[in-house]
C-alpha positions as semicolon CSV with decimal commas, in nm:
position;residue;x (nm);y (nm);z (nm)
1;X;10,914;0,599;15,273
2;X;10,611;0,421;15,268
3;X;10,590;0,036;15,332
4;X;10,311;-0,007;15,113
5;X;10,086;0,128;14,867
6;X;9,681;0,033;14,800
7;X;9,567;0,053;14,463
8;X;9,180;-0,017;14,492
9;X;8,878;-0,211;14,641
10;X;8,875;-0,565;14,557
11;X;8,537;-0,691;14,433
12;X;8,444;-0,978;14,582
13;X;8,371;-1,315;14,343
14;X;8,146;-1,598;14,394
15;X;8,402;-1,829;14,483
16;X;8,331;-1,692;14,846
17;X;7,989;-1,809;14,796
18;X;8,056;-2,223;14,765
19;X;8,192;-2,486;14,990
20;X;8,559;-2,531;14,942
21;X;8,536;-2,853;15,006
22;X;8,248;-2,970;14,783
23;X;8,242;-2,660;14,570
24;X;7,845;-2,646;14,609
25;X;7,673;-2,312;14,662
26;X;7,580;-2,319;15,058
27;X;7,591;-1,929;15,166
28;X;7,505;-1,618;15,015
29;X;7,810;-1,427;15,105
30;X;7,777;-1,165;14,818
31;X;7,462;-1,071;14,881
32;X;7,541;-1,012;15,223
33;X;7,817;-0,795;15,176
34;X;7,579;-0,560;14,901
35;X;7,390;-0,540;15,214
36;X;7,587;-0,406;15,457
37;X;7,865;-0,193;15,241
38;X;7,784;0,053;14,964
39;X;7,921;0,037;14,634
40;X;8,242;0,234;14,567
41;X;8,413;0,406;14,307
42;X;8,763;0,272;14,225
43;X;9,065;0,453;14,143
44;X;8,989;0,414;13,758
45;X;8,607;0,533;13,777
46;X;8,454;0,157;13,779
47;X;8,206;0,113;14,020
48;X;8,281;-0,185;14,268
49;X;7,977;-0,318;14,412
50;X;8,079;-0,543;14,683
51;X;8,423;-0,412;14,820
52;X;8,524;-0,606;15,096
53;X;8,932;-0,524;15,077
54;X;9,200;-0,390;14,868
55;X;9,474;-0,455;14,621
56;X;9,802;-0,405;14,784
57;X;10,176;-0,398;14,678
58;X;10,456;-0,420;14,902
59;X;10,712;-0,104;14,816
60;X;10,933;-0,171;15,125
61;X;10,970;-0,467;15,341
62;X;10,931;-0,443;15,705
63;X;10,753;-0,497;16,052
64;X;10,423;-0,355;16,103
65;X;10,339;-0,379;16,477
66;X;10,001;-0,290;16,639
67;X;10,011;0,071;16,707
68;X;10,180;0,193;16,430
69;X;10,074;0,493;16,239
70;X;9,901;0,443;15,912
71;X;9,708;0,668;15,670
72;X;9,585;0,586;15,301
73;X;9,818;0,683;15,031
C-alpha cells in the first residue's frame, strides 16, 4: 500500500517572486524557472508552464528514510 499519492505539477505563483519581508518585487524567480524546465501537461490536459513540484496527499502515514524505493503512481 502506497504511502502517498501525487496528483500533478504545481505551477509556480508570483508570490515566489517578492521579498517576504517587504513584499516588493526583487527576483525574477518565474522567469527563471520557464528557463530552465519545460512546460508540462497535467493530469487534466492543462498545460503548466512553470512546474517546479507537485500536489501530494498523504494515503498512509509513515517513515520515509533515504534509500527507500519509490516510483510515480
Amino acid at each position: 500500500m502506497p504511502l502517498g499519492r501525487c496528483s500533478g505539477p504545481v505551477p509556480r505563483c508570483v508570490a515566489t517572486t517578492h521579498d517576504p519581508r517587504t513584499g516588493v518585487r526583487d527576483h525574477a524567480t518565474l522567469r527563471g524557472i520557464v528557463a530552465y524546465r519545460d512546460p508540462i501537461e497535467a493530469p487534466d490536459g492543462e498545460l503548466v508552464k512553470a512546474p517546479f513540484g507537485v500536489y501530494a496527499t498523504v494515503e498512509r502515514p509513515g517513515t520515509v528514510r533515504v534509500g527507500d524505493a519509490a516510483r510515480p503512481g
